[in-house]
Each structure stands twice: as C-alpha cells, then as structure tokens.
C-alpha positions as a Markdown table, in Angstrom:
| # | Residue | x | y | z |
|---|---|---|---|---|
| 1 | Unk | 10.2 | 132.7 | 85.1 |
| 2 | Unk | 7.1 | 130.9 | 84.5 |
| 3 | Unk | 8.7 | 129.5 | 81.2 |
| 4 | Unk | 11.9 | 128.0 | 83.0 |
| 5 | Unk | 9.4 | 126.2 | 85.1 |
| 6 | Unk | 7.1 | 124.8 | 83.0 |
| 7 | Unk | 10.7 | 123.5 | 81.1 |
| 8 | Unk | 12.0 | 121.9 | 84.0 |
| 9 | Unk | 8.7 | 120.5 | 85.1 |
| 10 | Unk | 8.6 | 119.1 | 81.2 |
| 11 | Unk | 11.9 | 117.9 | 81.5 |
| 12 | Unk | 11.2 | 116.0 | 84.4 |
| 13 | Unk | 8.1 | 114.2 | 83.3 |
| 14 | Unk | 10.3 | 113.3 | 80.3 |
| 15 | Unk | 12.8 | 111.7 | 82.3 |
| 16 | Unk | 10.0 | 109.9 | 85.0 |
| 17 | Unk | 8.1 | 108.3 | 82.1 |
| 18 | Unk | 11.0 | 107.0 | 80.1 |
| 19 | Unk | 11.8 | 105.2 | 83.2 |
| 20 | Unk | 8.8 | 103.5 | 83.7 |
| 21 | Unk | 9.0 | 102.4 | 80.0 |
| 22 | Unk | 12.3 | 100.3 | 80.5 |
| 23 | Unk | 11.4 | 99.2 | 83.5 |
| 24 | Unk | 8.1 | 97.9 | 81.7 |
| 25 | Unk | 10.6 | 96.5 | 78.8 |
| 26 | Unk | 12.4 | 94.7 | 81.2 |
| 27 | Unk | 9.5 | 93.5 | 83.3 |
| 28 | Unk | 7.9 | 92.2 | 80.1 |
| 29 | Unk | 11.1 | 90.4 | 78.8 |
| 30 | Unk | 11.8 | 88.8 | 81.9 |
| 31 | Unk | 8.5 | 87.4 | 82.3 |
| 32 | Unk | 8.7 | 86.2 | 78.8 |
| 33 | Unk | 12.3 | 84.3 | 79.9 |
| 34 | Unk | 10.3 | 82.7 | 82.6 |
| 35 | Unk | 7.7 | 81.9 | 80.6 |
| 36 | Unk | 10.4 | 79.9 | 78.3 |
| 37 | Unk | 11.8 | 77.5 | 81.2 |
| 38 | Unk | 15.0 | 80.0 | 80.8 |
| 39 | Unk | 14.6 | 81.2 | 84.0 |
| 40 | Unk | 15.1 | 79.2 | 87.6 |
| 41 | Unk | 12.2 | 79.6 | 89.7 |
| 42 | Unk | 10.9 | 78.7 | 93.4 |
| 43 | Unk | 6.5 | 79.1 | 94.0 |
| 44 | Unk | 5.6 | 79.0 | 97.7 |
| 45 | Unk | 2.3 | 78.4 | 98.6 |
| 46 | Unk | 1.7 | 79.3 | 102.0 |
| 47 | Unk | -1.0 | 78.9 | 104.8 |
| 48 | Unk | -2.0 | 81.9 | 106.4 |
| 49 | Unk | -3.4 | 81.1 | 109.2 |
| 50 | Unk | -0.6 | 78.4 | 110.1 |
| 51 | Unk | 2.4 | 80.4 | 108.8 |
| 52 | Unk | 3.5 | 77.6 | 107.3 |
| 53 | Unk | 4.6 | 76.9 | 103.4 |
| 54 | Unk | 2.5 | 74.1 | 102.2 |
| 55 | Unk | 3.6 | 74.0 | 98.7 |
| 56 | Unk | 6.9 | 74.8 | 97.2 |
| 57 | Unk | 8.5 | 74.1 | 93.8 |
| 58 | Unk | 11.7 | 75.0 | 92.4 |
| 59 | Unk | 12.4 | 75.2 | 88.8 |
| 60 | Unk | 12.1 | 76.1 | 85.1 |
| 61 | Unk | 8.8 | 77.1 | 85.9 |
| 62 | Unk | 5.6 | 79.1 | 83.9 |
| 63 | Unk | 3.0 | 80.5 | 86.7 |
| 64 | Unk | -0.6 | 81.2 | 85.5 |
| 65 | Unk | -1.9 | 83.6 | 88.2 |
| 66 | Unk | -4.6 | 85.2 | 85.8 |
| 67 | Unk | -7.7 | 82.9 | 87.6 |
| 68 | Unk | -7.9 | 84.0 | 90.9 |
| 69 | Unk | -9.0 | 80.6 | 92.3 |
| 70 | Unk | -6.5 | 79.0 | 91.2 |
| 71 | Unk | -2.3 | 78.6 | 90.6 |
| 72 | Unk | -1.4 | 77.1 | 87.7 |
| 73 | Unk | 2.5 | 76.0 | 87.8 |
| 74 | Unk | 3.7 | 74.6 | 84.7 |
| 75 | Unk | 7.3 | 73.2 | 85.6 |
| 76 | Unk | 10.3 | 71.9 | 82.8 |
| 77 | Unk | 11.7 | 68.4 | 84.2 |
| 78 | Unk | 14.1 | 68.0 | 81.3 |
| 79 | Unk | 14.0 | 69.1 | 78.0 |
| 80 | Unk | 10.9 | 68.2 | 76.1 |
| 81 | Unk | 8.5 | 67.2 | 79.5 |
| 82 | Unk | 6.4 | 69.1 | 81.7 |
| 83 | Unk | 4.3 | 68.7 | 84.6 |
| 84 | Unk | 1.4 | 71.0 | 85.5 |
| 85 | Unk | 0.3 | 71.3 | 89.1 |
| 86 | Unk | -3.4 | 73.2 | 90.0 |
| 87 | Unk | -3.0 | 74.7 | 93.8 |
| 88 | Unk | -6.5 | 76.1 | 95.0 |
| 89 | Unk | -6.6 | 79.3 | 96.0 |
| 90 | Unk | -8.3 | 80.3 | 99.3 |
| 91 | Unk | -8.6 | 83.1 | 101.7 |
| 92 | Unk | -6.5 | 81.0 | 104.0 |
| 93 | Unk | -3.8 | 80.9 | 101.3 |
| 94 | Unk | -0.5 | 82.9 | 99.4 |
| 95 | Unk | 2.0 | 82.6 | 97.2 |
| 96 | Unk | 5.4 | 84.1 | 96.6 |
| 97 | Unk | 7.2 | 83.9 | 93.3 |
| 98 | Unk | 10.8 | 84.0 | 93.3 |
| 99 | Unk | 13.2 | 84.6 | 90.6 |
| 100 | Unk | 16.6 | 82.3 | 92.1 |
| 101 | Unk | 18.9 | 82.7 | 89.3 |
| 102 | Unk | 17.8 | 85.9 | 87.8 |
| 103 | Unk | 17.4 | 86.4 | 84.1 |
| 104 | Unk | 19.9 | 88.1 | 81.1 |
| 105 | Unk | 17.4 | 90.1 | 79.2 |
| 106 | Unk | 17.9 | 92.6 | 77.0 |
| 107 | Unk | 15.6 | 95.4 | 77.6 |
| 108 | Unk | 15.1 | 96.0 | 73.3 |
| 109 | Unk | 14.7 | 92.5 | 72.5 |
| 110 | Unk | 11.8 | 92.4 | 69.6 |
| 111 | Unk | 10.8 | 89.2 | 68.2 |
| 112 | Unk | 7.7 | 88.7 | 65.7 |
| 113 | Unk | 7.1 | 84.9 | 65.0 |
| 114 | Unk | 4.6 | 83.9 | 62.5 |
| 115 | Unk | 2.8 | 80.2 | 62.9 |
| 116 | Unk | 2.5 | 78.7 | 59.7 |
| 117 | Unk | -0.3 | 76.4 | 60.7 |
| 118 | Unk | -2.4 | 80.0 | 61.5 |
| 119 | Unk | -2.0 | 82.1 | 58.6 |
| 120 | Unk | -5.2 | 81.3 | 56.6 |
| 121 | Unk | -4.3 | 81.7 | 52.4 |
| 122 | Unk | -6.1 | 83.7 | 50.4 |
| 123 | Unk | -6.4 | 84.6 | 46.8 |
| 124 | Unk | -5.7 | 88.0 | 45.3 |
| 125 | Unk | -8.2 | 88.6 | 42.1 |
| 126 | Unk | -8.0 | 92.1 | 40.6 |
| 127 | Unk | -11.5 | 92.8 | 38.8 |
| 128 | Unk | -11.4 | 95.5 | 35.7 |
C-alpha cells in the first residue's frame, strides 16, 4: 500500500513540475517577443495616492524594471527608431504592464546567435 502511494505521489510531482516548466518556456519566450517590438504593449504609471494614471504608453515596447528606482520604457516608433523614456519610481507610484495584442510563441523555440564582432580568435599550436 505504501508503494502505490509513494507512485502516485511521484506521479504527481511529475506532472506539477513539468507544468511549471512550460509555463516558464512560455513566460520566457514571450518576454523575449516583447523584448523584440513583436509584441503590442500599454505601461501605466499610476499615482497612488491620487488614483490616477499619470503616465501611459502604448506600443512595441521593451520595459526595464530590473532598477527599482526607476522604469525604463524603450518604445519602436517605426522600424529602425526608438525612444527611451526614464519614469521615477516612488512610494507614491505603480505600474501595470499589459500585453494588448498577445503574442504567437512557441513554447520550444531555441535560438543560439553568435556576434561575430565578440568572438575573440585564437591560434591552435600543438607542441611535440
């Protein structure tokens, strides 16, 4: 008895991870669309205290939220221009990020790109 339960308890945990690792794929690959301009976007920047949105841009839009202190919105106008806008961050202050038109990504997408201008060359010398 104790056998069919540890099975089914295995079983489960088996099914629960492999769950969270698509929905990690898919969370990583749509960020990555985002991140591209492929993906429509509206950032709200709202006033706490007011209730009231002091900031909003819709777009093919790249967000920056890893400083704290600051929002960094990086926004597509047409193909081949950007324009960056800073928001400061305050205790006063949110935002919302908003996927409008959602993203086709495909959960095993793999991609390995190679710079050119960052390989460094090197010399192979075989010593007898």
């Amino acid at each position: 008895m104790k056998k069919l339960i540890m099975l089914i308890v295995t079983i489960g945990m088996v099914f629960s991870l492999s769950a969270c690792r698509q929905a990690t794929k898919v969370s990583h690959n749509v960020s990555q669309e985002a991140d591209n301009f492929n993906v429509i976007r509206r950032v709200a920047v709202m006033n706490t205290l007011s209730n009231t949105v002091e900031f909003e841009v819709i777009g093919r839009i790249s967000v920056n939220t890893s400083n704290s202190e600051k929002l960094e919105i990086l926004v597509e106008t047409e193909e081949g221009v950007y324009k960056k806008h800073l928001i400061n961050m305050t205790q006063f202050n949110m935002y919302v990020i908003e996927d409008l038109a959602g993203a086709e990504v495909n959960q095993y997408k793999y991609e390995v790109n190679y710079m050119p201008e960052s390989i460094v060359p090197f010399t192979m010398t075989e010593n007898k």
